[in-house]
BALUMLO-192609 format. One record per residue: x negated, y negated, z of N, C-alpha, C in turn. Coordinates in steps of 0.02 Angstrom, whole numbers. Atoms other than C-alpha are relative to their C-alpha. Layout:
n.x,n.y,n.z,ca.x,ca.y,ca.z,c.x,c.y,c.z
X,Y,Z,X,Y,Z,X,Y,Z
...
This chain:
n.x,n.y,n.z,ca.x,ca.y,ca.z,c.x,c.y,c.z
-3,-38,61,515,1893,586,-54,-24,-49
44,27,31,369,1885,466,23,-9,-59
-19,37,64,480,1827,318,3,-52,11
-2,78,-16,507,1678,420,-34,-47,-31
49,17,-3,342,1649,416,-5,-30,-107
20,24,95,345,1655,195,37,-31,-11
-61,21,18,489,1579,195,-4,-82,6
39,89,-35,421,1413,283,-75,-5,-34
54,-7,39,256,1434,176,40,-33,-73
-25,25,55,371,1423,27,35,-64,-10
-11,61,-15,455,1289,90,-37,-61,7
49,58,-11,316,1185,142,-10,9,-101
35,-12,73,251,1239,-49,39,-57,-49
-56,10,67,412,1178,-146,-2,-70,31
-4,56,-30,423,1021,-33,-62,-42,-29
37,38,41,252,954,-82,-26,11,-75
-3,14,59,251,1013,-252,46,-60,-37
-56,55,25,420,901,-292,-39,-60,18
36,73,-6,332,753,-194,-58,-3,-38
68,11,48,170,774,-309,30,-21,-50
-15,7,82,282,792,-455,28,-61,-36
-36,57,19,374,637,-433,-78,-66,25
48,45,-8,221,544,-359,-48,-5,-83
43,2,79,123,589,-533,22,-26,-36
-68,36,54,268,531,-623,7,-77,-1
-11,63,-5,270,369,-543,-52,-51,-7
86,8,-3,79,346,-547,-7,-42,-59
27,53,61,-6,207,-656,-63,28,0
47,-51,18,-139,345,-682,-9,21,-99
-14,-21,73,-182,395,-866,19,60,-8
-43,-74,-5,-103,532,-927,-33,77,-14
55,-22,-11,-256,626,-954,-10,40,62
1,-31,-92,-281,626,-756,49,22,26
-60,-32,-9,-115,667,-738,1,60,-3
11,-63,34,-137,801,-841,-60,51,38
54,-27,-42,-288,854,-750,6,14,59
-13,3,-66,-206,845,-592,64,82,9
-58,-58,-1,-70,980,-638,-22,74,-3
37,-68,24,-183,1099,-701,-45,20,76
17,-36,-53,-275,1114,-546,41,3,78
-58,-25,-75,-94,1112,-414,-40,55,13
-5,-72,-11,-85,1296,-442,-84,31,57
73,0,-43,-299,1316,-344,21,-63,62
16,50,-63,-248,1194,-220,41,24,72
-33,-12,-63,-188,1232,-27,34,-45,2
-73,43,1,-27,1168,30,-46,-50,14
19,62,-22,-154,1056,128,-43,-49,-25
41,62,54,-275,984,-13,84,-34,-33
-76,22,29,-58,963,-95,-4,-65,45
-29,45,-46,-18,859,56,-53,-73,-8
51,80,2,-189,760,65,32,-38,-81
-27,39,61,-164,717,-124,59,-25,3
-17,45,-5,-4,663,-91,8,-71,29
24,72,-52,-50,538,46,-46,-41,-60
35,48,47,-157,470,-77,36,-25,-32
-39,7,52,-53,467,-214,65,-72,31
-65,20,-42,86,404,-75,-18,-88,9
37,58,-9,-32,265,-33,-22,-45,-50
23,47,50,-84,195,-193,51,-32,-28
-77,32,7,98,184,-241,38,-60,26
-30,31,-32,141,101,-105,-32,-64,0
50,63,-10,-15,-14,-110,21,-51,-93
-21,29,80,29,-49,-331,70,-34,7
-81,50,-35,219,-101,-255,-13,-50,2
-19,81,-45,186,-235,-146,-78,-47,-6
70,46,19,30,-305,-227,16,-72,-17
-20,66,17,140,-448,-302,24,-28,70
-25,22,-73,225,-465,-123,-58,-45,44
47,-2,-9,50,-455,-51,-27,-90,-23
8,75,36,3,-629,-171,52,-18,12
-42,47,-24,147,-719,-128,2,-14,57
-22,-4,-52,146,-706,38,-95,-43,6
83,33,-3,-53,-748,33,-16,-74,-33
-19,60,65,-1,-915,-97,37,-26,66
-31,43,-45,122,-963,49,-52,-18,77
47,14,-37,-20,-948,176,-46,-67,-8
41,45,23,-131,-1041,96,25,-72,13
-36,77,-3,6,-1170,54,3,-53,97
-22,21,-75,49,-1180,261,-70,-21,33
71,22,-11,-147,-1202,288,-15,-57,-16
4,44,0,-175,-1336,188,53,-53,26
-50,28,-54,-21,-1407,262,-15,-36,67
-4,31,-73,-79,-1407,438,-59,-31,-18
81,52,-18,-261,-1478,382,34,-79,-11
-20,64,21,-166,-1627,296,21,-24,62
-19,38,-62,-73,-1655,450,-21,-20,44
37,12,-60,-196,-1631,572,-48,-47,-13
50,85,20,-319,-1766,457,58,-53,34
-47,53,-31,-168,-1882,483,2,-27,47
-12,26,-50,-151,-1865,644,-68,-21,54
47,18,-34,-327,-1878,694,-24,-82,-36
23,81,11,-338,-2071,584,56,-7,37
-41,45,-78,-191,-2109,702,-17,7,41
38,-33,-44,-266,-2051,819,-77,-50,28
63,74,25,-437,-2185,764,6,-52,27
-19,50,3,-336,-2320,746,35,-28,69
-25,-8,-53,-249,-2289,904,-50,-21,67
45,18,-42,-413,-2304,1006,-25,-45,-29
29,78,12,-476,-2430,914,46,-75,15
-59,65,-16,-321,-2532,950,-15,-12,70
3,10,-60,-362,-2496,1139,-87,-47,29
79,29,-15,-558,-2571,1117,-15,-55,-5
């Protein structure tokens, strides 16, 4: 049936409008670009909609876990210098060890 067809058009439509609307919303964007971004939905294909939200989807997701991101890179670090300390250690025991055998 070719209403199907508008019917799933509109659907896809209303689906990534809501995800734009709440992605814009959640955006650490100025409100300016925001603003700039609304005004040209209405000229955009569902599929420039979709790309922009992947973006949008992605920067979100990347502004989240940026503090995660540094902590997790702070405990690295920490476990790095960790093993160098240990592994100096164990290479002057290690010294002393053959020098005990000479």
């Amino acid at each position: 049936m070719p209403d199907d067809g508008i019917q799933d058009v509109k659907e896809n439509l209303e689906f990534h409008a809501k995800k734009l609307a709440v992605l814009l919303a959640a955006s650490f964007m100025p409100k300016g670009v925001k603003e700039a971004l609304v005004v040209l939905l209405p000229l955009m294909s569902i599929g420039h909609m979709a790309r922009l939200a992947e973006i949008l989807e992605a920067k979100f997701v990347n502004d989240k876990t940026k503090a995660i991101d540094e902590e997790y890179k702070q405990k690295l670090l920490e476990l790095a210098r960790e093993f160098e300390k240990a592994d100096a250690t164990r290479e002057v025991e290690l010294i002393k060890q053959i020098d005990a055998l000479i």
